[in-house]
N, CA, C and O atoms as a GROMACS GRO file, in nm:
protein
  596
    1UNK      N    1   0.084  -0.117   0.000
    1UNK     CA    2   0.000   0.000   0.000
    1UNK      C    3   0.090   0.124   0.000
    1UNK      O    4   0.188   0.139   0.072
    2UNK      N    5   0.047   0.207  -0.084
    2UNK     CA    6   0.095   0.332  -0.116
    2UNK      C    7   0.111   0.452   0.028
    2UNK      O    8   0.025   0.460   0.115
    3UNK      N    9   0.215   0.521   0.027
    3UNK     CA   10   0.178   0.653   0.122
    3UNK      C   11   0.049   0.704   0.144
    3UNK      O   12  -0.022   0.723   0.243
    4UNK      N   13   0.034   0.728  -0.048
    4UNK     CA   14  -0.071   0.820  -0.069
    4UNK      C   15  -0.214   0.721  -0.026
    4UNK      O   16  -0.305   0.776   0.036
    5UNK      N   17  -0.224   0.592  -0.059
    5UNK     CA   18  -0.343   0.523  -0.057
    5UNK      C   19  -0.380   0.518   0.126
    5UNK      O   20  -0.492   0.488   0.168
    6UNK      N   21  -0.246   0.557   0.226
    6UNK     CA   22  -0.250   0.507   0.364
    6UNK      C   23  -0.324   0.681   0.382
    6UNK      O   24  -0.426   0.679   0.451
    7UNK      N   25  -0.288   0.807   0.336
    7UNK     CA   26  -0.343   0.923   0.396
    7UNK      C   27  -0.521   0.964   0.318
    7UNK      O   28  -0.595   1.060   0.340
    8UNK      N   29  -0.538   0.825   0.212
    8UNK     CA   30  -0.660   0.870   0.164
    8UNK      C   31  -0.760   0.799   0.259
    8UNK      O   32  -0.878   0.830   0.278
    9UNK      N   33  -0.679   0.683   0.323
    9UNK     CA   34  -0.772   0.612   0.430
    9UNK      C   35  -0.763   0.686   0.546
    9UNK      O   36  -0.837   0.637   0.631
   10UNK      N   37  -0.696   0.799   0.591
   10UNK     CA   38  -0.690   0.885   0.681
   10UNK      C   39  -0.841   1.000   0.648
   10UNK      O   40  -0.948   0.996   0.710
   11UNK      N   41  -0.805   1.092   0.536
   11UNK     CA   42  -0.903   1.141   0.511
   11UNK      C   43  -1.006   1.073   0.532
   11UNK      O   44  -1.069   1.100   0.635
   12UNK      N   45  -1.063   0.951   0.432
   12UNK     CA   46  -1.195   0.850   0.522
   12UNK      C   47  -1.203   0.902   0.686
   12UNK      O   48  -1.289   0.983   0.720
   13UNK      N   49  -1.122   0.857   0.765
   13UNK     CA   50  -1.166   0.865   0.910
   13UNK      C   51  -1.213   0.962   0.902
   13UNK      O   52  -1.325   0.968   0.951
   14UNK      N   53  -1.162   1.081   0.841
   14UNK     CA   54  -1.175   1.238   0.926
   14UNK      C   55  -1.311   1.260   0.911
   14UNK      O   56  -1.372   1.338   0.985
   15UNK      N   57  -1.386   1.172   0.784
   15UNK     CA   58  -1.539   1.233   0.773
   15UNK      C   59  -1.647   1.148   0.875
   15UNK      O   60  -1.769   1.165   0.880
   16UNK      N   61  -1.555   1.040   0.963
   16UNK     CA   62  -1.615   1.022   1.103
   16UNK      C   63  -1.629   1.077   1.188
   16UNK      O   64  -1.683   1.021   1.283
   17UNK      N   65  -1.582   1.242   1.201
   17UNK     CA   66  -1.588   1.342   1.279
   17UNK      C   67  -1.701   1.358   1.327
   17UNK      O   68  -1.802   1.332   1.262
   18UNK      N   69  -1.706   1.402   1.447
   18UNK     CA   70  -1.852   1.487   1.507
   18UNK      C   71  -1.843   1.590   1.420
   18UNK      O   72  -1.745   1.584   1.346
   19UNK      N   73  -1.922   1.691   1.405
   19UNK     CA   74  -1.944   1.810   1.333
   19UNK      C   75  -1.875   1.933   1.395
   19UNK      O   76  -1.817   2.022   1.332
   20UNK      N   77  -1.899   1.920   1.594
   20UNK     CA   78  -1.788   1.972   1.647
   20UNK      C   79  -1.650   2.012   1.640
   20UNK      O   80  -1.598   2.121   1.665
   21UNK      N   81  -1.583   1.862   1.588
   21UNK     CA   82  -1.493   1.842   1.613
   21UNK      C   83  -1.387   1.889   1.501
   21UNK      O   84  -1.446   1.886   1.394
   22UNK      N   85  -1.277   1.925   1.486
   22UNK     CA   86  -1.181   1.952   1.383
   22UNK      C   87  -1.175   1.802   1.282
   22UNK      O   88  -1.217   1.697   1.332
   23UNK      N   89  -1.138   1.803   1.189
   23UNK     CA   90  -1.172   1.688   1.060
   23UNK      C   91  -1.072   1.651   1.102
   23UNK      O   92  -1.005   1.748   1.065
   24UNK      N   93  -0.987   1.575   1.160
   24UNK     CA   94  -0.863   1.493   1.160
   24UNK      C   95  -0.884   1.360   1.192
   24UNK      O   96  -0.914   1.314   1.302
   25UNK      N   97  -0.855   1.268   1.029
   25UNK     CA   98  -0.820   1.142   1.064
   25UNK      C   99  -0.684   1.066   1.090
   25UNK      O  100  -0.574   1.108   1.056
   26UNK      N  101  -0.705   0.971   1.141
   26UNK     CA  102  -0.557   0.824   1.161
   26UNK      C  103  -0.592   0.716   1.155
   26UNK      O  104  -0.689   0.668   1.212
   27UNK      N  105  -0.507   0.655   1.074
   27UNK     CA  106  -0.528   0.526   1.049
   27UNK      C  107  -0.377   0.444   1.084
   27UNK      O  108  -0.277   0.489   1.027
   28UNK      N  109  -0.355   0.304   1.194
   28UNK     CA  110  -0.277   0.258   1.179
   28UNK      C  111  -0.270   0.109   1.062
   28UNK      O  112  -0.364   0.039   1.024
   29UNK      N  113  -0.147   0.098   1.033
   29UNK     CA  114  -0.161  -0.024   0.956
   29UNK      C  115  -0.022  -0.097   0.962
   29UNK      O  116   0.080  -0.041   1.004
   30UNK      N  117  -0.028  -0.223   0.919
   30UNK     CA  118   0.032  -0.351   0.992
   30UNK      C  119   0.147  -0.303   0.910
   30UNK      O  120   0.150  -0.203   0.839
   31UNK      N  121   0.283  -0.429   0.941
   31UNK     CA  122   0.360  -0.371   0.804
   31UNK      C  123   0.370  -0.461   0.685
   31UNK      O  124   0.471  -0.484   0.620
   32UNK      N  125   0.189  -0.531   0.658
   32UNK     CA  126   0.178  -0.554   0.571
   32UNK      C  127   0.086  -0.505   0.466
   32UNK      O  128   0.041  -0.548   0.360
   33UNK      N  129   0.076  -0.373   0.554
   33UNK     CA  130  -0.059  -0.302   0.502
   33UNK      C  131  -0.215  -0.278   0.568
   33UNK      O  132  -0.288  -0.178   0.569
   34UNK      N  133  -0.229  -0.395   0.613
   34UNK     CA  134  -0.339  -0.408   0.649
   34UNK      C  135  -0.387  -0.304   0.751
   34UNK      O  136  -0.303  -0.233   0.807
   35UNK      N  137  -0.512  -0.292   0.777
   35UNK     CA  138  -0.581  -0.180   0.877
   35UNK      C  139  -0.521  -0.283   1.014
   35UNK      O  140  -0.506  -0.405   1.015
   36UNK      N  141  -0.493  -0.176   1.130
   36UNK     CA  142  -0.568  -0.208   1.243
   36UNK      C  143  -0.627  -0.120   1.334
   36UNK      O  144  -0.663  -0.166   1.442
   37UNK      N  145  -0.644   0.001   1.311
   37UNK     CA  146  -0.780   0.057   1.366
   37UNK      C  147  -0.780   0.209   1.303
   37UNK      O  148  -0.697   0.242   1.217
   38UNK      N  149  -0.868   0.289   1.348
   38UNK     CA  150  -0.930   0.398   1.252
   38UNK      C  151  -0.973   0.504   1.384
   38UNK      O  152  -1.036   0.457   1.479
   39UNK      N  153  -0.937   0.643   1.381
   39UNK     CA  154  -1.031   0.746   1.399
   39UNK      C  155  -1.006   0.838   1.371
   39UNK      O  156  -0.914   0.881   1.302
   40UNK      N  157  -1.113   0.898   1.440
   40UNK     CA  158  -1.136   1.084   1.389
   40UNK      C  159  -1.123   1.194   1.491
   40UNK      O  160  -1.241   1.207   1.521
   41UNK      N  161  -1.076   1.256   1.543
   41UNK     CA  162  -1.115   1.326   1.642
   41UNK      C  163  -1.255   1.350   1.706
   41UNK      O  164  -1.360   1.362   1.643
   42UNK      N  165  -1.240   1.356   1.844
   42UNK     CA  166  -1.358   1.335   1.920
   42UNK      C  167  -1.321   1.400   2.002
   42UNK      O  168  -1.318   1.341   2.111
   43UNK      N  169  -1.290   1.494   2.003
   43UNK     CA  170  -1.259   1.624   2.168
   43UNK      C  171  -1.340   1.641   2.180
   43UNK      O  172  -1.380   1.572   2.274
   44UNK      N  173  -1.455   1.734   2.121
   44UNK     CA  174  -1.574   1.785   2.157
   44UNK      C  175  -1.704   1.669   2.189
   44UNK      O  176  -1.789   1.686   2.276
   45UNK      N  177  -1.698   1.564   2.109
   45UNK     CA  178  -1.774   1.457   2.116
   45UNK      C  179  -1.754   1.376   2.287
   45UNK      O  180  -1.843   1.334   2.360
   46UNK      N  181  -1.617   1.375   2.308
   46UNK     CA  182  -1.605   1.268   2.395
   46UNK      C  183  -1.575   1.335   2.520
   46UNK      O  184  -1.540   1.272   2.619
   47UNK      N  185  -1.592   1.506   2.518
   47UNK     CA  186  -1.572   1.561   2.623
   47UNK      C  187  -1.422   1.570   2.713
   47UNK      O  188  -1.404   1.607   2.829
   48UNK      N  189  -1.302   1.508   2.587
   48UNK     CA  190  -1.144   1.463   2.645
   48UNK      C  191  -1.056   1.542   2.542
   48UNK      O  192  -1.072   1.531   2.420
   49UNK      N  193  -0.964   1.622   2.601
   49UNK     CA  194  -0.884   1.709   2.540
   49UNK      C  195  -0.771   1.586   2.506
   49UNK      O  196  -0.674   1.647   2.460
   50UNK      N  197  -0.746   1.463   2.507
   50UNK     CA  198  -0.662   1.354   2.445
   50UNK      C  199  -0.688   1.280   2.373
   50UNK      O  200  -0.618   1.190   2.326
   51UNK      N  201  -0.874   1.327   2.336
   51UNK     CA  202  -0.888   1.230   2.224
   51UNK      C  203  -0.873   1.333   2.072
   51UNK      O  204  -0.950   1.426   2.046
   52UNK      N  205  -0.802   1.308   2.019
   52UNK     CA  206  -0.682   1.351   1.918
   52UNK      C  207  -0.710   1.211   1.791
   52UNK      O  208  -0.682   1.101   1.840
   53UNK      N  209  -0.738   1.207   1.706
   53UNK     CA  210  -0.734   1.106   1.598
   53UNK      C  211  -0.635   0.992   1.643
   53UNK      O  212  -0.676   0.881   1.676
   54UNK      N  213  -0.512   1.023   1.642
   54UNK     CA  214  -0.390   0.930   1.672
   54UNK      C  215  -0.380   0.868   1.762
   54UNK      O  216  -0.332   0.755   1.762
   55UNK      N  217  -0.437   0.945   1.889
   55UNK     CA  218  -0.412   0.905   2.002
   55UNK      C  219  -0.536   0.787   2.036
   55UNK      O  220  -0.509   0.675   2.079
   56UNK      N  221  -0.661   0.830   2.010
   56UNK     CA  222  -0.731   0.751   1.948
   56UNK      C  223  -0.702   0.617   1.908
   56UNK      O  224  -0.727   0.517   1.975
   57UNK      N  225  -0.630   0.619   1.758
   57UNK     CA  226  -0.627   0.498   1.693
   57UNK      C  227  -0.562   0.437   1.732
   57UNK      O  228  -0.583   0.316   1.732
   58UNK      N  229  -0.402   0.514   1.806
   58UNK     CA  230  -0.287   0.386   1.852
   58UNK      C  231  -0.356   0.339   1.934
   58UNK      O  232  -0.391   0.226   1.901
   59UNK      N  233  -0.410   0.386   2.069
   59UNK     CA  234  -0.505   0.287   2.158
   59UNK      C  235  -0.558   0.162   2.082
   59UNK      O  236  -0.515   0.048   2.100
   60UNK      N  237  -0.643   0.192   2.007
   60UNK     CA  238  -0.721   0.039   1.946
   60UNK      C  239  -0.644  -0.010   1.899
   60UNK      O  240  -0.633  -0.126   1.938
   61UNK      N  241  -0.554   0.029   1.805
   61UNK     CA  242  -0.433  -0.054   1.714
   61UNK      C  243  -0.336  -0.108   1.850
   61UNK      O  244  -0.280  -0.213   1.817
   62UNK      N  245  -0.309  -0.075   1.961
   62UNK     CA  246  -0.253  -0.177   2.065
   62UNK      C  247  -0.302  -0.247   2.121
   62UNK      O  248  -0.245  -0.337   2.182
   63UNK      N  249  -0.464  -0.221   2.116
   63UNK     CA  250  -0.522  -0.332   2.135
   63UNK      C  251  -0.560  -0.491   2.046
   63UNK      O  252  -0.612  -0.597   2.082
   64UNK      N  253  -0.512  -0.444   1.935
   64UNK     CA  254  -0.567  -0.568   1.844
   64UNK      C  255  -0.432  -0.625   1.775
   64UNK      O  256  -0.439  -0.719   1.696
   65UNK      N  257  -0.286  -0.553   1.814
   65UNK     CA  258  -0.221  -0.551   1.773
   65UNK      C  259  -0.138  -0.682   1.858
   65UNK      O  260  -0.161  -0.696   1.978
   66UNK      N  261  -0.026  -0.792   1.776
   66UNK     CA  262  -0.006  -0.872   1.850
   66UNK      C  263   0.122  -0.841   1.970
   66UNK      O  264   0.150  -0.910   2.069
   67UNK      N  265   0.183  -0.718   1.925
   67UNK     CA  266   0.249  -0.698   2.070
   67UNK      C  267   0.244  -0.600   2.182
   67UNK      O  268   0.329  -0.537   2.246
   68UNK      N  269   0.054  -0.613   2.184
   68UNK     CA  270   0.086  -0.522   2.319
   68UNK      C  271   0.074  -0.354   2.264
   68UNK      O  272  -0.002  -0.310   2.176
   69UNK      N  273   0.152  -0.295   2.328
   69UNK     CA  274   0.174  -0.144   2.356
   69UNK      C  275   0.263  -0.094   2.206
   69UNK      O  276   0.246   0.007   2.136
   70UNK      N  277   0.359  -0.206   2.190
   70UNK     CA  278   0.457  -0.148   2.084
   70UNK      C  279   0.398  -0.187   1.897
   70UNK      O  280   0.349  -0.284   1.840
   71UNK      N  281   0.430  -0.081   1.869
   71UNK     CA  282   0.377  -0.081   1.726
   71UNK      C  283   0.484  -0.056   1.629
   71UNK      O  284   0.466   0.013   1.528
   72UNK      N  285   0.591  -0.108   1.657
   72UNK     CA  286   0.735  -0.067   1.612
   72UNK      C  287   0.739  -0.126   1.419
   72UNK      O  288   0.822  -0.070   1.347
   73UNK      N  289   0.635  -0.247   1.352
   73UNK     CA  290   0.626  -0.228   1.255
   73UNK      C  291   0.556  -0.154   1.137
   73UNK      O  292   0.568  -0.151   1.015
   74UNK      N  293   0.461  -0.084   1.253
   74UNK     CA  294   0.290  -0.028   1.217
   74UNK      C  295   0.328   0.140   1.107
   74UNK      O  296   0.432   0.206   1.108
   75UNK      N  297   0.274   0.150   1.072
   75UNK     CA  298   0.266   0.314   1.001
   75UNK      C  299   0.121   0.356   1.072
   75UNK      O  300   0.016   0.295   1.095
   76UNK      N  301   0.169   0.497   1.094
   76UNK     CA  302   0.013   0.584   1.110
   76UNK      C  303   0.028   0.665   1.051
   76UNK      O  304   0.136   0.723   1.064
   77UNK      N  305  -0.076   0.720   0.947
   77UNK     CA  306  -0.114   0.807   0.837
   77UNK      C  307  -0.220   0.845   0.918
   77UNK      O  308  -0.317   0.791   0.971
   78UNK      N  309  -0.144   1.014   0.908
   78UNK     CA  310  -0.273   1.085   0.955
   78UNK      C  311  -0.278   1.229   0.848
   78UNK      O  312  -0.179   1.264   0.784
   79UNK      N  313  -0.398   1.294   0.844
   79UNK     CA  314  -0.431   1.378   0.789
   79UNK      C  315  -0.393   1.554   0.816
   79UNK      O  316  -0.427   1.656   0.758
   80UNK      N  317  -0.315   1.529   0.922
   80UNK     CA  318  -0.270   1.661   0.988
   80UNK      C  319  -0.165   1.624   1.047
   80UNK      O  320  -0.162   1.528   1.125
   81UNK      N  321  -0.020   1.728   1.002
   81UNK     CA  322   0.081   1.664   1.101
   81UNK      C  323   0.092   1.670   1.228
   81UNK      O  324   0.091   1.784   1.275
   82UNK      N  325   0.106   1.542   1.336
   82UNK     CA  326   0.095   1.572   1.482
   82UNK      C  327   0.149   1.654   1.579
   82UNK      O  328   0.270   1.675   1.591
   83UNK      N  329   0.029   1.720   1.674
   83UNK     CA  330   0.089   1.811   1.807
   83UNK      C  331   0.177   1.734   1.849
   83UNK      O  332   0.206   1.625   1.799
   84UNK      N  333   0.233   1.792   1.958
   84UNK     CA  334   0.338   1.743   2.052
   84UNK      C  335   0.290   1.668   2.135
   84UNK      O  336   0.382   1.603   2.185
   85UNK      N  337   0.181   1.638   2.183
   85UNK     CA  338   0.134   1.548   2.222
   85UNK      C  339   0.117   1.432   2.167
   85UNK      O  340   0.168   1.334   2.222
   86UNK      N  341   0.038   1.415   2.040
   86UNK     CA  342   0.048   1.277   1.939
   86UNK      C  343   0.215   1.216   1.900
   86UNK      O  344   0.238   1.096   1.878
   87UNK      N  345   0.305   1.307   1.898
   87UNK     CA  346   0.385   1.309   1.820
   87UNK      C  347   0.464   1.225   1.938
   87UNK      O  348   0.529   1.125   1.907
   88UNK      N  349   0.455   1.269   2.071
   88UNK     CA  350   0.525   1.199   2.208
   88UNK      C  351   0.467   1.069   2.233
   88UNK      O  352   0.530   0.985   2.297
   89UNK      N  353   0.315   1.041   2.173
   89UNK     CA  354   0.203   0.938   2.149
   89UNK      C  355   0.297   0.833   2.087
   89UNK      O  356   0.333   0.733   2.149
   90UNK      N  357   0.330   0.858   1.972
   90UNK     CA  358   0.362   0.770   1.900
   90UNK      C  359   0.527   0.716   1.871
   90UNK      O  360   0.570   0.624   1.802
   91UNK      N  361   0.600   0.824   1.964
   91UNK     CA  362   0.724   0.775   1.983
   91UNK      C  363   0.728   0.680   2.071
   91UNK      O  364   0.802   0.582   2.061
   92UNK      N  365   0.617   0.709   2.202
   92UNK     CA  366   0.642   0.633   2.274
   92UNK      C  367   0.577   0.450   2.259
   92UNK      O  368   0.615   0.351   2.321
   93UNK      N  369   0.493   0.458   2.176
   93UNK     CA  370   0.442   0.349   2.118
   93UNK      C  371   0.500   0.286   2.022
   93UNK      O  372   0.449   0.187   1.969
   94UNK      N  373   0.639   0.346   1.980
   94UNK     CA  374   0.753   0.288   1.892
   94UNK      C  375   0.670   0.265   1.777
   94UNK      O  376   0.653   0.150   1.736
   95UNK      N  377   0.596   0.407   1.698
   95UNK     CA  378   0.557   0.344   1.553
   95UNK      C  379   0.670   0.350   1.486
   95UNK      O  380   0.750   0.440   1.512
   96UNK      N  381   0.696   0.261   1.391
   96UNK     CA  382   0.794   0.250   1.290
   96UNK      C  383   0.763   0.364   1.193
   96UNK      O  384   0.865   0.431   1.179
   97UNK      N  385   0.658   0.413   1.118
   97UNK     CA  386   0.650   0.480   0.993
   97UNK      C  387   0.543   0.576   1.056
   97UNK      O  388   0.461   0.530   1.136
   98UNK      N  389   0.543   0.703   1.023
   98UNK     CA  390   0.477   0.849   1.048
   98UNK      C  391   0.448   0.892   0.850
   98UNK      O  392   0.540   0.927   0.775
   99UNK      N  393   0.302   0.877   0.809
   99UNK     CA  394   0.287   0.937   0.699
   99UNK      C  395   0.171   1.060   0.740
   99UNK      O  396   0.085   1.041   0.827
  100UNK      N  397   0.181   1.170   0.674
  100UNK     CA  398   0.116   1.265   0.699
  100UNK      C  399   0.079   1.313   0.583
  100UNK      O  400   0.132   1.288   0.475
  101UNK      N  401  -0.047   1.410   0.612
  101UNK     CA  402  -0.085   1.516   0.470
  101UNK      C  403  -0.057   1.637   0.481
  101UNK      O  404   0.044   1.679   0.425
  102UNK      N  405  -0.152   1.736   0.566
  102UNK     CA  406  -0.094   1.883   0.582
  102UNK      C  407  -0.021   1.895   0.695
  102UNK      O  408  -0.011   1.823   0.794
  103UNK      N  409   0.060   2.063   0.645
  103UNK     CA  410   0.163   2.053   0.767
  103UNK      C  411   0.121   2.155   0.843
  103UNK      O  412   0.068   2.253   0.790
  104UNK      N  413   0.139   2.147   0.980
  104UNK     CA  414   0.067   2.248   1.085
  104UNK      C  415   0.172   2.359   1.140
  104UNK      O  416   0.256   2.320   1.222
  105UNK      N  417   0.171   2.500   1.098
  105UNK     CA  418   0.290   2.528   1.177
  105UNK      C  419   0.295   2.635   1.287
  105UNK      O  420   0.373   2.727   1.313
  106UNK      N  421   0.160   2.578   1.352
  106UNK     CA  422   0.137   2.672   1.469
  106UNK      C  423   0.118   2.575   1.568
  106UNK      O  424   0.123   2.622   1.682
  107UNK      N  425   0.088   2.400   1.557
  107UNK     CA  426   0.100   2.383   1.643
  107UNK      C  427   0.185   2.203   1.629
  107UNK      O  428   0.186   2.119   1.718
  108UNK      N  429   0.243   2.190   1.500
  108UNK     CA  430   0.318   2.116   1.434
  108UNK      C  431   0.396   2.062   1.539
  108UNK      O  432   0.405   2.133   1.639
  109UNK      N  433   0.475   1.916   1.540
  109UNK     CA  434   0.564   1.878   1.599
  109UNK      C  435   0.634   1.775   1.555
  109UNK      O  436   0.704   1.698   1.621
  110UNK      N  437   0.615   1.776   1.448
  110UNK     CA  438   0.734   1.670   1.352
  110UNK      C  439   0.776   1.749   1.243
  110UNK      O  440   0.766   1.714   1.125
  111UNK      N  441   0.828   1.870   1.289
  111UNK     CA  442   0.900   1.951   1.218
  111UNK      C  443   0.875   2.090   1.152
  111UNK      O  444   0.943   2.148   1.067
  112UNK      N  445   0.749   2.130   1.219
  112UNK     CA  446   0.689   2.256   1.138
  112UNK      C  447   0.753   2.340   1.252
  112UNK      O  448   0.853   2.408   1.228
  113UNK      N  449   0.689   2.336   1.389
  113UNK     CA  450   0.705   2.419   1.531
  113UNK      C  451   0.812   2.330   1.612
  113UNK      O  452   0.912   2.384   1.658
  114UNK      N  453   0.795   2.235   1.622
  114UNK     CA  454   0.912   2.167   1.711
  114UNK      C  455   0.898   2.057   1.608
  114UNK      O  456   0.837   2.052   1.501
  115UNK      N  457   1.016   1.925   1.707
  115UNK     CA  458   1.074   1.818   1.563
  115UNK      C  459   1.065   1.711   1.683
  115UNK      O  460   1.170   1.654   1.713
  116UNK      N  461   0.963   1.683   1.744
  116UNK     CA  462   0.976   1.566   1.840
  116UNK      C  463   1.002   1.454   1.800
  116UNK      O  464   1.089   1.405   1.873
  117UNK      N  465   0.961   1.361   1.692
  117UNK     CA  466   0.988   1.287   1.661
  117UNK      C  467   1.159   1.241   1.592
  117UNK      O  468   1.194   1.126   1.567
  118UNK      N  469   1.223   1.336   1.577
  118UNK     CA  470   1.339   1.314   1.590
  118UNK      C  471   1.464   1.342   1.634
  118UNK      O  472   1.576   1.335   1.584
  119UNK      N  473   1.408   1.387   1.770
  119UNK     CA  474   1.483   1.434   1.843
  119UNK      C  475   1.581   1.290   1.920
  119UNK      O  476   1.537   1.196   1.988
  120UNK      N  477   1.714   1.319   1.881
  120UNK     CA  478   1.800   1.231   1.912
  120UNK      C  479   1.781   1.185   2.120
  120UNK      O  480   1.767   1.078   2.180
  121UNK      N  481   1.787   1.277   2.149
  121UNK     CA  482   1.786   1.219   2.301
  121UNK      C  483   1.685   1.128   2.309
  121UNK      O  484   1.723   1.032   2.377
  122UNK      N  485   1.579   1.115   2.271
  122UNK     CA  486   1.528   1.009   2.285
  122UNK      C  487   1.548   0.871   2.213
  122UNK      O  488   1.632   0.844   2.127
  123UNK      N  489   1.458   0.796   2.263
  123UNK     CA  490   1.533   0.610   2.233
  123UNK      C  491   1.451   0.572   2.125
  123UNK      O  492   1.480   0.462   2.077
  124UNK      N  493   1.390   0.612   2.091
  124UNK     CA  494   1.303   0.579   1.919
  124UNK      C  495   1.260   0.690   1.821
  124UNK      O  496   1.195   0.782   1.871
  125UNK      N  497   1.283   0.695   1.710
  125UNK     CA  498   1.253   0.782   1.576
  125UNK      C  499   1.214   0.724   1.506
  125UNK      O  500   1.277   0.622   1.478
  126UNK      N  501   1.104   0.748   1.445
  126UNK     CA  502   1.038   0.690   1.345
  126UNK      C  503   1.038   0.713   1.217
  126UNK      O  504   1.053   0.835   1.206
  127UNK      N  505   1.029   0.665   1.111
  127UNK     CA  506   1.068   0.737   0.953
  127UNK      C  507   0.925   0.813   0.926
  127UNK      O  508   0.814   0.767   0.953
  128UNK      N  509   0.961   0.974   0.852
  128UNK     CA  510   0.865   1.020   0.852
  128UNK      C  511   0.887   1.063   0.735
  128UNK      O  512   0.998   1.094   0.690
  129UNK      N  513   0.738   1.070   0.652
  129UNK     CA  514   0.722   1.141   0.539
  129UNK      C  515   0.621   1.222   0.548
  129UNK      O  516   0.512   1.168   0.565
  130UNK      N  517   0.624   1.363   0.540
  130UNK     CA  518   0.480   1.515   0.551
  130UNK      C  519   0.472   1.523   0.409
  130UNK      O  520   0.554   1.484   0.326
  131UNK      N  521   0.331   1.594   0.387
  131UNK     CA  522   0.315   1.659   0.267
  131UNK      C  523   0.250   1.578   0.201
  131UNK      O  524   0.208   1.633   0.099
  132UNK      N  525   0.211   1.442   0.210
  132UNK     CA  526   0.108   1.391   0.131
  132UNK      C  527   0.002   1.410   0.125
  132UNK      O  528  -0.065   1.428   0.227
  133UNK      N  529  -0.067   1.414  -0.038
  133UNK     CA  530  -0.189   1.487  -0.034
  133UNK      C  531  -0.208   1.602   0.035
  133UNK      O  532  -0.314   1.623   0.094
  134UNK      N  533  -0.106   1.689   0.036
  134UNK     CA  534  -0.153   1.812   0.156
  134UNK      C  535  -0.248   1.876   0.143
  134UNK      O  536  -0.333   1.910   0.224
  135UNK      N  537  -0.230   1.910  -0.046
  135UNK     CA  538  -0.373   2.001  -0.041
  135UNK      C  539  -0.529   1.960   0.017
  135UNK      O  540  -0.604   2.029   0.086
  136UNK      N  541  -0.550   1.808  -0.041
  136UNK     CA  542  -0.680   1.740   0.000
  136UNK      C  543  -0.710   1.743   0.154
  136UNK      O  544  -0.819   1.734   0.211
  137UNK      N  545  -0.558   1.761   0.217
  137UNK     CA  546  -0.584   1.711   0.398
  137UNK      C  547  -0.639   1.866   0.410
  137UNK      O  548  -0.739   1.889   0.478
  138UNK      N  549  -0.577   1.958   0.348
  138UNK     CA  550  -0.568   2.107   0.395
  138UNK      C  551  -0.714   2.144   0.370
  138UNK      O  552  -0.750   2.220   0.460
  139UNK      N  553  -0.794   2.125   0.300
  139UNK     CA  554  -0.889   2.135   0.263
  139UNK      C  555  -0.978   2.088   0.304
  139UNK      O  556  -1.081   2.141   0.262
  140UNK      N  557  -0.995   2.004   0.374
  140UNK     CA  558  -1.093   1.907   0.484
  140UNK      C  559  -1.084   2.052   0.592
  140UNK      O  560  -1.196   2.089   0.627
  141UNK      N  561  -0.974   2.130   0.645
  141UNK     CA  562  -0.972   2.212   0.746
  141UNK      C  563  -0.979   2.320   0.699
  141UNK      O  564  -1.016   2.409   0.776
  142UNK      N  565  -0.953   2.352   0.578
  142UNK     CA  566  -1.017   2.533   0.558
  142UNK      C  567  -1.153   2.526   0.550
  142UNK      O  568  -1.216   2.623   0.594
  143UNK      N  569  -1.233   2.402   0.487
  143UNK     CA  570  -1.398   2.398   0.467
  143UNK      C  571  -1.418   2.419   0.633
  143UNK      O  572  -1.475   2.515   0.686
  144UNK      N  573  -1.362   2.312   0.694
  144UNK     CA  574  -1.469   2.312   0.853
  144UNK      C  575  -1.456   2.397   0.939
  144UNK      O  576  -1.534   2.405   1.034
  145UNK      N  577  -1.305   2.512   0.916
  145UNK     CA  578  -1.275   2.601   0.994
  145UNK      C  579  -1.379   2.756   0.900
  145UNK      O  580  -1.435   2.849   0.959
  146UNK      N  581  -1.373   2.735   0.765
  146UNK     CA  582  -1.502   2.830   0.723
  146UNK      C  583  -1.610   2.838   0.737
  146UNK      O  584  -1.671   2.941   0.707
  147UNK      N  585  -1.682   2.709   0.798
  147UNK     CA  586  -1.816   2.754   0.872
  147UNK      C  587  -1.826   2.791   0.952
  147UNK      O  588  -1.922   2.862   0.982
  148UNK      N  589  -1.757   2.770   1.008
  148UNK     CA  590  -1.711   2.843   1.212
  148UNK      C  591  -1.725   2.974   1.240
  148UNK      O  592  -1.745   3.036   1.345
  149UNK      N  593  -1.704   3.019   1.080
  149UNK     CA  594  -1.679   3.168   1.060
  149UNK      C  595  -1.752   3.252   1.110
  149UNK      O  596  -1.730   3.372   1.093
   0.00000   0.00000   0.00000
């Protein structure tokens, strides 16, 4: 499976959104491709400033996943590049592969505003590729941030 085919199954999630909620999907997948779990943001829905798309999906994807907590062969494609929070999410869950679409640079952390994910002092980095599909991801968030208007 393609980069691009892993952030179009991201977009999918994002239109699982509450209407509340900012459009951001994640999808993890095996490293043979395959799904193992899916969401969308749910802050406003779930009443939790940690439910974040990613943070979200790695939960279920460690749950169905066969080792536990670590996801060290997994990719997560998400539709917005991750806060510093997701981004500490998923180091610490040892994902192997970080694919992204748009890049955030107000509140970015794999390299727009800070570079958590590869920051040497820590004990895992993950391979990352931004910018896929950006325009399509970017565009899921100028529509839902223009009704707000």
């Amino acid at each position: 499976m393609s980069d691009a085919d892993m952030v179009r199954a991201a977009i999918a999630a994002a239109g699982a959104a509450d209407p509340r909620d900012v459009p951001v999907g994640a999808v993890v997948f095996d490293s043979a491709g395959r799904e193992l779990a899916r969401a969308a943001n749910a802050r406003e829905a779930l009443g939790d400033p940690t439910a974040h798309a990613e943070i979200l999906a790695l939960r279920r994807a460690a749950e169905v996943h066969g080792d536990g907590w670590r996801l060290e062969d997994a990719t997560l494609a998400v539709t917005l590049e991750p806060c510093t929070m997701c981004a500490g999410a998923l180091v610490l869950a040892r994902v192997g592969r970080l694919v992204f679409g748009a890049w955030e640079p107000k509140t970015g952390a794999v390299g727009s505003l800070w570079d958590v994910v590869r920051d040497r002092r820590l004990n895992h980095r993950p391979d990352v590729r931004g910018g896929i599909l950006e325009q399509e991801c970017a565009t899921l968030l100028d529509n839902f941030f223009h009704t707000q208007r």
